[in-house]
C-alpha positions in Angstrom: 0.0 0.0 0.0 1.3 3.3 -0.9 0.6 6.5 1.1 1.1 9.8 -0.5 1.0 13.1 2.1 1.0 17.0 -0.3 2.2 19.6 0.9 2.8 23.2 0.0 -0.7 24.3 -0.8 -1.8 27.9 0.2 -3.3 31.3 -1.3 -1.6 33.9 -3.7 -1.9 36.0 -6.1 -3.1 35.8 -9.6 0.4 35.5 -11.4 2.5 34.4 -8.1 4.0 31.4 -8.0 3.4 28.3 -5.8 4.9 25.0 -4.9 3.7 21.5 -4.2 5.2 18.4 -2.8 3.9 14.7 -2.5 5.9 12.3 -0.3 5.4 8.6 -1.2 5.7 6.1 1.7 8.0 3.5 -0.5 10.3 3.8 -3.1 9.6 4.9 -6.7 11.3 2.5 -8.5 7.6 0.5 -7.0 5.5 3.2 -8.9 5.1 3.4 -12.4 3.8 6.8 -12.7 2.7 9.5 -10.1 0.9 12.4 -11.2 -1.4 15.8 -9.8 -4.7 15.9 -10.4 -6.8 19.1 -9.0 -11.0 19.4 -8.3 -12.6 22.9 -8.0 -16.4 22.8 -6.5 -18.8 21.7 -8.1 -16.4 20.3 -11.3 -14.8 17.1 -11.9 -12.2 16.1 -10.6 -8.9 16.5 -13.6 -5.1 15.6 -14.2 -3.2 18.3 -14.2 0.5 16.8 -14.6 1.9 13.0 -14.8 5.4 11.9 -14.9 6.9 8.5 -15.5 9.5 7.6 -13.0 11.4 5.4 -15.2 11.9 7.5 -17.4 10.8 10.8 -16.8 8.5 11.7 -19.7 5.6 13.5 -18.7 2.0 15.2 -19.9 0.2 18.1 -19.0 -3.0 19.2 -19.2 -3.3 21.8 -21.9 -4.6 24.1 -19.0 -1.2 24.4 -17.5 1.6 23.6 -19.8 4.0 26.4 -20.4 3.5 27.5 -16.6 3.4 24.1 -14.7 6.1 21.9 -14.4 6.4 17.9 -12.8 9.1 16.6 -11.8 10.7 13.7 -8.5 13.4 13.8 -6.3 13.8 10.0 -6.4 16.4 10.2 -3.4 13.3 11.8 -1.0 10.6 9.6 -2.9 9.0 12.8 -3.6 7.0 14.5 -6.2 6.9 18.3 -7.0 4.7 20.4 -8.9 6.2 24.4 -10.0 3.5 26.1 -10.5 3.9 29.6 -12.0 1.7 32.5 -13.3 -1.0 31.0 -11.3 -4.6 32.2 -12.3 -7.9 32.3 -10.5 -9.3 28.9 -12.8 -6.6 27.0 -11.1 -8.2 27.6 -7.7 -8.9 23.7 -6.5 -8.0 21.1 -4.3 -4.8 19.5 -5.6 -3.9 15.6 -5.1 -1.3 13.4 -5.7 -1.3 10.1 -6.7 0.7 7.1 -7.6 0.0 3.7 -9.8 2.3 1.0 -10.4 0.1 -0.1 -13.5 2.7 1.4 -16.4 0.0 0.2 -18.8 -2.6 2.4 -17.6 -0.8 5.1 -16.6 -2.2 7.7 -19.1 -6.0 6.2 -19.4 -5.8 6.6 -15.2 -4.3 10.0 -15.8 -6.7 11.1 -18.5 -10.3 9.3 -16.6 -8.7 10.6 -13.0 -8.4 7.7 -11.6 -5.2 6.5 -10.5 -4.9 3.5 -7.7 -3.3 5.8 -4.8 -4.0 8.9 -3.4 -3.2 12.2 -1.1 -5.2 13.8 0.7 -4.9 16.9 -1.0 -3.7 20.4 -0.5 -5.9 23.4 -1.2 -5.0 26.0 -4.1 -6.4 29.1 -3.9 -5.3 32.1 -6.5 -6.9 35.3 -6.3 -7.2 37.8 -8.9 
């Protein structure tokens, strides 16, 4: 069982910057893909960022490329998530989460539904 704890959330400013982390309770090399996924009220719940820790390729949701970026720190099992020029849309709750399914990594990431999950941190940009 994996557990995954964020950290980093808080409020800014509409084109601050902000950064998450997501400790994972085992090693990586366990995990296929870990990824951030975000759910503002009343919408569903989205991926935001995946990376492959094998090898490191990622996707982005078209929402946030060019201004978010994913990345791990393999020696602290942990995954970050630079978010710059924030805006008020990307206002959510933000999770992390992990699969050791390679195969399904990007149908999890694309349907939301990855096999472990955070608790989230909350996101909130003001304009």
């Amino acid at each position: 069982q994996v557990q995954l704890v964020e950290s980093g959330g808080g409020s800014v400013q509409a084109g601050e910057s902000l950064g998450l982390s997501c400790a994972a309770s085992e090693y990586t090399y366990n995990i296929a893909c870990m990824g951030w996924f975000r759910q503002a009220p009343g919408k569903e719940r989205e991926g935001v960022a995946l990376i492959f820790t094998g090898g490191g390729r990622t996707s982005y949701a078209d929402s946030v490329k060019g201004r978010f970026t994913i990345s791990q720190d393999n020696a602290k099992n942990t995954l970050l998530l630079q978010m710059n020029s924030l805006k008020p849309e990307d206002t959510a709750m933000y999770y992390c989460a992990a699969d050791h399914r390679g195969g399904y990594c990007l149908l999890g990431f694309a349907r939301g539904d990855l096999r472990y999950w955070g608790q989230g941190t909350q996101v909130t940009v003001s304009s």
